[in-house]
C-alpha positions as CSV (number, residue, x, y, z in Angstrom):
1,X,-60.1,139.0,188.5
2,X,-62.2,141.9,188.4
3,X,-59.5,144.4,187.4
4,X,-59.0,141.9,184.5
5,X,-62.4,141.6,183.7
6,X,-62.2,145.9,183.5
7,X,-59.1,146.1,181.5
8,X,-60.8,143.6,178.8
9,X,-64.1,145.6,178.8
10,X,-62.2,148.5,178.3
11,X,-59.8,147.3,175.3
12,X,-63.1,146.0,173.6
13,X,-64.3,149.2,173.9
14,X,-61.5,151.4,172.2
15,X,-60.9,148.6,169.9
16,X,-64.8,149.3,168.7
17,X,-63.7,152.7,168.4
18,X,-60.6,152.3,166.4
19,X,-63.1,150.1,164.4
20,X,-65.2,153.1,164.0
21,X,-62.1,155.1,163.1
22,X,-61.5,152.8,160.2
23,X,-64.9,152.9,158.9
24,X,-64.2,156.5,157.7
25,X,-60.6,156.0,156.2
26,X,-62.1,153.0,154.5
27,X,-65.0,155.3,153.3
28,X,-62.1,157.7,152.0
29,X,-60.0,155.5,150.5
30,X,-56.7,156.0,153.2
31,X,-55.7,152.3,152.5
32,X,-52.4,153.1,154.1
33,X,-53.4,154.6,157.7
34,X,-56.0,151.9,157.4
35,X,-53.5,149.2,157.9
36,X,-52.1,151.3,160.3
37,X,-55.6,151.6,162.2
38,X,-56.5,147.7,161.9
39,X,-52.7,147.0,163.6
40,X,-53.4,149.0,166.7
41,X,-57.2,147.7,166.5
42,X,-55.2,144.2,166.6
43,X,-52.5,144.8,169.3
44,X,-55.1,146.4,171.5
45,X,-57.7,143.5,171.6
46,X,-56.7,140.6,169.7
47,X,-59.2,138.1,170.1
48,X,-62.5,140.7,169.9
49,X,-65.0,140.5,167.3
50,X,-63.8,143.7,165.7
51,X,-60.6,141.8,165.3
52,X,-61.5,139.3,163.6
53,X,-63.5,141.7,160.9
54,X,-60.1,143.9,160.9
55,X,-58.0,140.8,160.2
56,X,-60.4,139.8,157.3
57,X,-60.1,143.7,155.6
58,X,-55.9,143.4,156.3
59,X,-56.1,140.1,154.2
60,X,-58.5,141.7,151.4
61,X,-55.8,144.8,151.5
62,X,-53.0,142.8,150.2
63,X,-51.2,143.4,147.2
64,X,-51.4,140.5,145.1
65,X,-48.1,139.1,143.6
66,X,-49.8,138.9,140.3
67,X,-50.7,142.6,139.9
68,X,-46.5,143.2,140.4
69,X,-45.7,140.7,137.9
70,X,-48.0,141.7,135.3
71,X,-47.2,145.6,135.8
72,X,-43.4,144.6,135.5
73,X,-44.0,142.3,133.0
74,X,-45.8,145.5,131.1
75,X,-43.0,148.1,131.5
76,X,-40.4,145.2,130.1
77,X,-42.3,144.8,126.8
78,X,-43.1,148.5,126.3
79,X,-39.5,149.1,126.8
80,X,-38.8,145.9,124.7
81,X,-40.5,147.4,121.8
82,X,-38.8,150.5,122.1
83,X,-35.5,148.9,121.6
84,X,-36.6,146.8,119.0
85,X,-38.4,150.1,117.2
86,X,-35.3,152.1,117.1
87,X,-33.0,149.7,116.4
């Protein structure tokens, strides 16, 4: 029990660092070694309170299906009037 008790101490503990970690690729914009961070932060304690604030930043980092449409949706008219201007 008390080698349990340990372990879970001590995965709190670097999961409060990787937290800290993320703090200053957040501050400098590294979205992608971000997600990175917040998946380790997440496999190493899962249900800490750090987790919880890292799962809540990995759903706020999301791409949202809406900014892919639009940007497609873009690029087909501008090469839509292209085609239509040269023709």
């Amino acid at each position: 029990m008390a080698d349990k008790d340990k372990d879970d101490k001590q995965a709190k503990r670097q999961a409060r660092g990787l937290w800290e970690e993320s703090r200053a690729l957040f501050a400098a914009g590294d979205y992608r070694s971000l997600r990175a961070l917040h998946h380790k932060l997440l496999a190493t304690a899962p249900d800490s309170d750090v987790a919880t604030k890292a799962k809540e930043e990995l759903d706020n980092l999301k791409i949202e299906p809406w900014a892919i449409y639009a940007g497609a949706g873009s690029l087909v008219l501008y090469v839509l009037a292209w085609v239509v201007s040269l023709a």
